[in-house]
RODO-2510 file (C-alpha; in nm, 4 decimals, decimal comma):
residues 325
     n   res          X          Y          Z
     1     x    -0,8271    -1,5535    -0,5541
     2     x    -0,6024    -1,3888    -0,8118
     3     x    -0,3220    -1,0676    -0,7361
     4     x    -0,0414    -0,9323    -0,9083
     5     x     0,2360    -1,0871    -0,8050
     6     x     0,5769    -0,9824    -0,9076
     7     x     0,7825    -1,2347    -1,0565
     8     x     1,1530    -1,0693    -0,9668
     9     x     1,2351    -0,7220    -0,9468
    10     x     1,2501    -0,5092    -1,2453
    11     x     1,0247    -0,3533    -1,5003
    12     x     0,6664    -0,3352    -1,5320
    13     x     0,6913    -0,6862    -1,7235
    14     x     0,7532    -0,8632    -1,4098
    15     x     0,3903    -0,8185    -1,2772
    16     x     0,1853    -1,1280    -1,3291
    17     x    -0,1886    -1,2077    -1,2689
    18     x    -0,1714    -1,5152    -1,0448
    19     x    -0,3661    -1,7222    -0,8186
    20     x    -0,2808    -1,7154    -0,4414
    21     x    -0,3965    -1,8264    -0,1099
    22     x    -0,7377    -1,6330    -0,0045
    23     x    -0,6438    -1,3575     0,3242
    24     x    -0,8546    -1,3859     0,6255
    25     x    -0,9206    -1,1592     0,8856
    26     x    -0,8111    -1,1599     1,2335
    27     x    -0,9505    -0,9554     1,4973
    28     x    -1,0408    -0,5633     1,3979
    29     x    -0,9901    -0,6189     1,0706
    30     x    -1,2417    -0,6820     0,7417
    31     x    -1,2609    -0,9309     0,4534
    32     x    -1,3558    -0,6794     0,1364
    33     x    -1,4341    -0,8177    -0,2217
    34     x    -1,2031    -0,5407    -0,3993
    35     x    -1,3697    -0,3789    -0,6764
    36     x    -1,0908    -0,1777    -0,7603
    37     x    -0,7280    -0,0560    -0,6815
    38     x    -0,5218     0,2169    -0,7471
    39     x    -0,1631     0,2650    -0,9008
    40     x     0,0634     0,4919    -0,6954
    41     x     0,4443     0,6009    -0,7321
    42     x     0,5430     0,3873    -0,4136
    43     x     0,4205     0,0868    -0,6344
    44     x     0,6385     0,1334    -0,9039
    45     x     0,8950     0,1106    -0,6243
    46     x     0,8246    -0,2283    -0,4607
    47     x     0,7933    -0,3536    -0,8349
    48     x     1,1770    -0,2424    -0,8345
    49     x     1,2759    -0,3993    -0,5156
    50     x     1,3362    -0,0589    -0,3500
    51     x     1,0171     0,0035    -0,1543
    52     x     0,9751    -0,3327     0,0761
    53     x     0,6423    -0,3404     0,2619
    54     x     0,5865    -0,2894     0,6467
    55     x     0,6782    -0,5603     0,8361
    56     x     0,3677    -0,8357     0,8460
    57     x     0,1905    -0,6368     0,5732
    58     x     0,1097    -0,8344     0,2876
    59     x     0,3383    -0,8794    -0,0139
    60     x     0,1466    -0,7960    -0,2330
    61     x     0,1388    -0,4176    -0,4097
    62     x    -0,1379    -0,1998    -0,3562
    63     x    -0,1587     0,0773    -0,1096
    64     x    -0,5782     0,2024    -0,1495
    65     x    -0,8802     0,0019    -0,2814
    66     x    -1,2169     0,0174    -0,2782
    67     x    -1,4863    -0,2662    -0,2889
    68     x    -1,7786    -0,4195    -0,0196
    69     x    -1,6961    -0,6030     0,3063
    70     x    -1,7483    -0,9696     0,2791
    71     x    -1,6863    -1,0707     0,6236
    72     x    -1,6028    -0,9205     0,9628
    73     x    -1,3183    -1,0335     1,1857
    74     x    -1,3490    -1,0225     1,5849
    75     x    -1,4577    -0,7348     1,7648
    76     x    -1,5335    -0,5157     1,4356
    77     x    -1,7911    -0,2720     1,5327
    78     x    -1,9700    -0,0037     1,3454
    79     x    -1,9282    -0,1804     0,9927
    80     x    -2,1496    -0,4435     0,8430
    81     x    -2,1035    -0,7072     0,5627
    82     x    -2,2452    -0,6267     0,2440
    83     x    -2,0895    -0,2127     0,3346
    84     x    -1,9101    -0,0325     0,0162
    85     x    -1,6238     0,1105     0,1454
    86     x    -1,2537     0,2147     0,0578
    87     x    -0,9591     0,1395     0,2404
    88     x    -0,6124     0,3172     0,3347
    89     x    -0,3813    -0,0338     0,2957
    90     x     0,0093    -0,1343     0,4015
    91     x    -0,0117    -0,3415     0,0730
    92     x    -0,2449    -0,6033    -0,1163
    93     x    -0,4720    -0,4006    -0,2831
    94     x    -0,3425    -0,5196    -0,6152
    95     x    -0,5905    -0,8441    -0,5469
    96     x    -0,9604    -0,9919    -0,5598
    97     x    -0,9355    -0,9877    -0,1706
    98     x    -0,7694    -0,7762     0,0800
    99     x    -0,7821    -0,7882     0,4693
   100     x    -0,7877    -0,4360     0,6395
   101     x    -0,7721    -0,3360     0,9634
   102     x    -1,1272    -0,1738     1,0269
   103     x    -0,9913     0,1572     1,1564
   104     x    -0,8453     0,2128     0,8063
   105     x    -1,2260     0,1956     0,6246
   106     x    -1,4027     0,4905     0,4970
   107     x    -1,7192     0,4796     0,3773
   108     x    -1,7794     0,5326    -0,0128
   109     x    -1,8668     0,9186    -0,0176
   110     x    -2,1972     1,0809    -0,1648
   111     x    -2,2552     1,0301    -0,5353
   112     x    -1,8431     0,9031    -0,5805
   113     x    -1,8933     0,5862    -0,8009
   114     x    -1,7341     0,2613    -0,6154
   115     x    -1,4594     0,2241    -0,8448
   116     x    -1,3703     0,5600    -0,8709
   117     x    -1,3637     0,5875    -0,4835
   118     x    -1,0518     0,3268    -0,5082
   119     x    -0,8329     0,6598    -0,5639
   120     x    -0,9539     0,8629    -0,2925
   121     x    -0,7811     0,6477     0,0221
   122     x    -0,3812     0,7247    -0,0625
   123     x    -0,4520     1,0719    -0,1666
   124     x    -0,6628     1,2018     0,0676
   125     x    -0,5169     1,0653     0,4070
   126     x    -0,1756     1,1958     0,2700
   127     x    -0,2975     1,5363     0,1512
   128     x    -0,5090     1,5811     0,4547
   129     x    -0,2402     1,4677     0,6921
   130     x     0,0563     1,6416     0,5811
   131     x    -0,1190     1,9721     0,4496
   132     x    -0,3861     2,0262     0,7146
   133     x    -0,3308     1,8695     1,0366
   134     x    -0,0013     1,9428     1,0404
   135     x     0,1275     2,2146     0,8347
   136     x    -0,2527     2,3980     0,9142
   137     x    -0,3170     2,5406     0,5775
   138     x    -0,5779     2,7930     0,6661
   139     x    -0,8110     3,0250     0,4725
   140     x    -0,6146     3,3298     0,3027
   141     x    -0,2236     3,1601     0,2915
   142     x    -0,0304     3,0630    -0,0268
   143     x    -0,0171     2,6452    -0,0588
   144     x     0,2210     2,5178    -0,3535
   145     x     0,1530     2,1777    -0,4977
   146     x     0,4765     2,0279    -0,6930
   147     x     0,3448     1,7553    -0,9307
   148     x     0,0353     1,9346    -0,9997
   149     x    -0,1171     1,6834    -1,2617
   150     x    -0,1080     1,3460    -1,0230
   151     x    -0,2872     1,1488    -0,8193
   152     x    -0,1237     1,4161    -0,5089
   153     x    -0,1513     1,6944    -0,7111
   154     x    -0,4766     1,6969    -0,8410
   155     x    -0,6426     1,6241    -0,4767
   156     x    -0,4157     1,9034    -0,3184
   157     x    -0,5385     2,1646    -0,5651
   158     x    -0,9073     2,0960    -0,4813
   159     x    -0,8214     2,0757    -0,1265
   160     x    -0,6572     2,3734    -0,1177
   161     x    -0,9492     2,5763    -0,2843
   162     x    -1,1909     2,4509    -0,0837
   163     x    -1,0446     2,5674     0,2874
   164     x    -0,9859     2,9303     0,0933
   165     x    -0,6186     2,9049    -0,0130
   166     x    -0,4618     3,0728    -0,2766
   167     x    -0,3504     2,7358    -0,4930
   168     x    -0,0274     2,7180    -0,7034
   169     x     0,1003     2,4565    -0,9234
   170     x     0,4015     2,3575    -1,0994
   171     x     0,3929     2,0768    -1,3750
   172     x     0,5809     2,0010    -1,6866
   173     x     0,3238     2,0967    -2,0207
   174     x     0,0871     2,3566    -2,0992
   175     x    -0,1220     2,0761    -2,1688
   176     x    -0,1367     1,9618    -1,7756
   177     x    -0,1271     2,3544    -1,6460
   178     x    -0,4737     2,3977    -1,8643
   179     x    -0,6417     2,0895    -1,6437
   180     x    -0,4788     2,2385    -1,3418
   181     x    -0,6399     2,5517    -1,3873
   182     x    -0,9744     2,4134    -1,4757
   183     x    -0,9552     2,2282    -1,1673
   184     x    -0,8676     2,5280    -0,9662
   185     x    -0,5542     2,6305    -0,9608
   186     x    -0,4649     3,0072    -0,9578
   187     x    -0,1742     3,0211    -1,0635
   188     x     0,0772     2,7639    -1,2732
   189     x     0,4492     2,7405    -1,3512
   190     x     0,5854     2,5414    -1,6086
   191     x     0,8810     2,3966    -1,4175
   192     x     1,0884     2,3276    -1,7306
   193     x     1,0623     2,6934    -1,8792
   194     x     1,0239     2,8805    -1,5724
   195     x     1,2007     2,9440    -1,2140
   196     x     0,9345     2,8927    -0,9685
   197     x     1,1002     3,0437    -0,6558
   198     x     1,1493     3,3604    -0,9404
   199     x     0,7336     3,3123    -1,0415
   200     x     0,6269     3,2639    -0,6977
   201     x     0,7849     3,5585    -0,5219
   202     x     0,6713     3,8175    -0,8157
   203     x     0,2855     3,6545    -0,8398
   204     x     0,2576     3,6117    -0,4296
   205     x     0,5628     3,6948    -0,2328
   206     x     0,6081     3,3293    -0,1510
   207     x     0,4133     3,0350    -0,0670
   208     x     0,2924     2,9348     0,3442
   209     x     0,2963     2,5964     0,2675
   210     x     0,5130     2,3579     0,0075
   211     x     0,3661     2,0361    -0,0661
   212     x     0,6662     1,8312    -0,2143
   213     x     0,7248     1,4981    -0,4091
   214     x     1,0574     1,6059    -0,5446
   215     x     1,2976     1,5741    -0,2089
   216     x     1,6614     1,6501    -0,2412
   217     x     1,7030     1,8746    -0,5589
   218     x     1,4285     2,0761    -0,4946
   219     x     1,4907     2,1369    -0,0781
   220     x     1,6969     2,4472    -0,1601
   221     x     1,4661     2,6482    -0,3633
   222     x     1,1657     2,5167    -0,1309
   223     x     1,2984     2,7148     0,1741
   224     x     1,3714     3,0024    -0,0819
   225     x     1,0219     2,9816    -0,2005
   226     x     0,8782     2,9988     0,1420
   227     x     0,7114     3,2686     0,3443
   228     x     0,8143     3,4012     0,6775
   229     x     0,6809     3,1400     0,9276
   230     x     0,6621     2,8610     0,6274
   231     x     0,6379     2,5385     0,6131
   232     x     0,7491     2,2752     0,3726
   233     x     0,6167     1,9606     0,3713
   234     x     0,8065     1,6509     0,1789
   235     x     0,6362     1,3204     0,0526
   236     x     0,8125     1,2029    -0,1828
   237     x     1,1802     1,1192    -0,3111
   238     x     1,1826     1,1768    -0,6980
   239     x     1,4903     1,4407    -0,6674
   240     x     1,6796     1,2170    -0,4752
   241     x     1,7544     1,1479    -0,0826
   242     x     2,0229     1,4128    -0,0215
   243     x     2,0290     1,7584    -0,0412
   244     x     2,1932     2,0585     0,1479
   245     x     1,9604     2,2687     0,3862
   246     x     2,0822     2,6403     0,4855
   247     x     1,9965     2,6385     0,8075
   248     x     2,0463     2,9840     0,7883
   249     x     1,7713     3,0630     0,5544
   250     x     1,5585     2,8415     0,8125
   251     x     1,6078     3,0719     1,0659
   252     x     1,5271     3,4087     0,9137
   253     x     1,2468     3,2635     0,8066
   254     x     1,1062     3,0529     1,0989
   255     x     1,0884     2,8051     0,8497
   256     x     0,9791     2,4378     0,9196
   257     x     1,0733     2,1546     0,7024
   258     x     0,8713     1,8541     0,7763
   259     x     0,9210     1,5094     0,5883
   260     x     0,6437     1,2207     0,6407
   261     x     0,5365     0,8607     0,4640
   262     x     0,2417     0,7457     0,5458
   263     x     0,2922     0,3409     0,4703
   264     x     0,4885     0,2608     0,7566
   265     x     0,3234     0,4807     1,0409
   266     x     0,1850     0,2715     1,3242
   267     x    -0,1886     0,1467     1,3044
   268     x    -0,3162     0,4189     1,6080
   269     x    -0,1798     0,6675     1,3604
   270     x    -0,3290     0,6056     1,0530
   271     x    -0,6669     0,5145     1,2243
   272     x    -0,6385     0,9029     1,3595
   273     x    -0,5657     1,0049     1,0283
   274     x    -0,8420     0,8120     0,8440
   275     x    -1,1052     0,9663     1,1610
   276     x    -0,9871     1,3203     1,0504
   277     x    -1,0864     1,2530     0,7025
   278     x    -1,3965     1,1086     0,7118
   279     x    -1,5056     1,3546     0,9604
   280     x    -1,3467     1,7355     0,7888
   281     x    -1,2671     1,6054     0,4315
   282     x    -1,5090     1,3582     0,3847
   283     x    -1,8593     1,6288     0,3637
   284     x    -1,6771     1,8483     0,1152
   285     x    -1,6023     1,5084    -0,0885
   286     x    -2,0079     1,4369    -0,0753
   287     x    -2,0843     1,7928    -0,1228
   288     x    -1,8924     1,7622    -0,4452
   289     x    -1,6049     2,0316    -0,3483
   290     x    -1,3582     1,7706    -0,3906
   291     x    -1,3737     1,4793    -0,6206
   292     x    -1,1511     1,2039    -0,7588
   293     x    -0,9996     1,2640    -1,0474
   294     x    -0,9389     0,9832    -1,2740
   295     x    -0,7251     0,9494    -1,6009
   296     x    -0,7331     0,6031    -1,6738
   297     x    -0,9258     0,2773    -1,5888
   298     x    -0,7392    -0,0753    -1,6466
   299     x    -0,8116    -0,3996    -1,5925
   300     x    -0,5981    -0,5562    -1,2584
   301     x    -0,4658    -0,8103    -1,4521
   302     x    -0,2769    -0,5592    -1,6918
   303     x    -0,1298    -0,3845    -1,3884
   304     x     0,2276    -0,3843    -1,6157
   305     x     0,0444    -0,1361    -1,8510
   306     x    -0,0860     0,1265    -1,6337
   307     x     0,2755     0,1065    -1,4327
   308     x     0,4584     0,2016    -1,7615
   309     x     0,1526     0,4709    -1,7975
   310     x     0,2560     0,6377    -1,4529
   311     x     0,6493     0,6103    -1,6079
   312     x     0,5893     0,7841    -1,9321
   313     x     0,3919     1,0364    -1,6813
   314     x     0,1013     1,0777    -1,9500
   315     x    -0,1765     1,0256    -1,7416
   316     x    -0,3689     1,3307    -1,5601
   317     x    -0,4823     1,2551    -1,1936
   318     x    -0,5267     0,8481    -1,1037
   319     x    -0,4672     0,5612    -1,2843
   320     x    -0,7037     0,2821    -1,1529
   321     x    -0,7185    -0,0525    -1,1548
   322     x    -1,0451    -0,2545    -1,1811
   323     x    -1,0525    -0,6335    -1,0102
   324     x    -1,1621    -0,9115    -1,2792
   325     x    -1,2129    -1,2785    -1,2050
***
């Protein structure tokens, strides 16, 4: 088969389309033909050398895919060959072949088109996870989405909407606020003209729950942002690793500040995960409440191009990556 393999760590140059050794499966896990992958910020990372994967995950970059099951390893039950499904992965979806552990499947949802369900995997166990199971967004409360416009963003604002939350945004153009809004948002800050701790207290006292990809330079004005009783989740590290927390504020507050990956949590975990999903998110996906949101179709083997496409940060909602021979 061919993957993108990455010649020595650097920039998006370094990805080449190359032939390597077919995967097979080993027990509870699938053989899928990939149809097509997805680019997310944590594979910009391992292109860099900063973002190694899981130990005995595959090399190769790629953490979602979609595509149909070509052949079943021991005790797989529940899931037959010939299936179209997409798949949560530790790595290798950048490839014609992947091997996934079968707890990590979801079916391909209502009238989603197969490639376009090769975005859904990454987004929704992480938005579903972090926001819902455990920070409980419920009907009514106040959810901020940092990074409106991305792959995260654009899946936490329909999310959001759909379980009866009042959904705000921040994002760096007028331009990505507009597709925010049209996709549900109620309110939007442009965080490079505007304060949004300033915006959010006037417009709705504060938010209940802070979905973060920033980290460190934005943990300060996160607890300020939040609500009595709020909770602040953090996935991502764009602002850096280190920041100061007043533990004070924390208090007064009842604040909780939570901080989660999803790559490297055990298998039980993510198979717990991916069970919430397709059973809570998964209806209001085939119901059409929440959809993927694609920006930008490439071919796999010009993986190099959508990577600089996610660093110029000019692409609304997923960049994908279709599988060619």
């Amino acid at each position: 088969m061919y993957a993108i393999t990455i010649r020595e760590p650097g920039d998006p140059d370094v990805l080449e389309w190359t032939e390597i050794a077919d995967p097979r499966p080993g027990p509870g896990e699938v053989l899928l033909d990939v149809a097509a992958s997805a680019v997310n910020r944590a594979d910009l990372l391992q292109r860099q050398g900063h973002y190694p994967p899981p130990p005995g995950a595959s090399e190769t970059i790629g953490l979602e895919c979609s595509g149909t099951i070509a052949e079943l390893g021991e005790d797989v039950e529940g899931w037959n060959v010939g299936d179209e499904v997409c798949a949560l992965l530790a790595g290798g979806g950048y490839a014609q072949k992947v091997v996934v552990p079968a707890g990590q499947l979801l079916p391909v949802p209502g009238e989603v088109d197969l490639i376009a369900a090769a975005g859904l995997p990454e987004v929704a166990c992480t938005v579903w996870a972090n926001v819902v199971m455990h920070a409980k967004l419920t009907e009514g409360e106040v959810l901020l989405v940092h990074g409106g416009a991305g792959g995260i963003g654009t899946h936490a604002i329909q999310v959001g909407k759909a379980l009866g939350a009042t959904v705000v945004v921040t994002a760096g153009s007028a331009e990505r606020l507009e597709s925010c809004r049209q996709l549900g948002a109620d309110l939007t800050i442009n965080y490079k003209e505007e304060d949004f701790v300033e915006v959010l207290r006037k417009e709705t006292g504060g938010a209940d729950v802070i979905l973060d990809n920033m980290g460190a330079s934005y943990l300060g004005r996160n607890v300020d942002a939040l609500k009595p009783d709020g909770r602040l989740v953090i996935i991502g590290m764009q602002g850096g690793v280190k920041g100061e927390l007043n533990v004070g504020a924390m208090l007064g507050k009842r604040a909780e500040v939570f901080a989660a990956g999803l790559r490297f949590r055990p298998l039980d975990q993510k198979a717990a995960i991916v069970a919430d999903v397709r059973e809570r998110l998964w209806p209001l996906v085939s119901e059409g409440a929440v959809k993927p949101i694609v920006g930008q179709v490439t071919p796999m083997s010009e993986a190099a191009s959508a990577h600089r496409a996610m660093e110029e940060g000019s692409v609304f909602g997923k960049i994908l990556l279709t599988a060619t021979s």
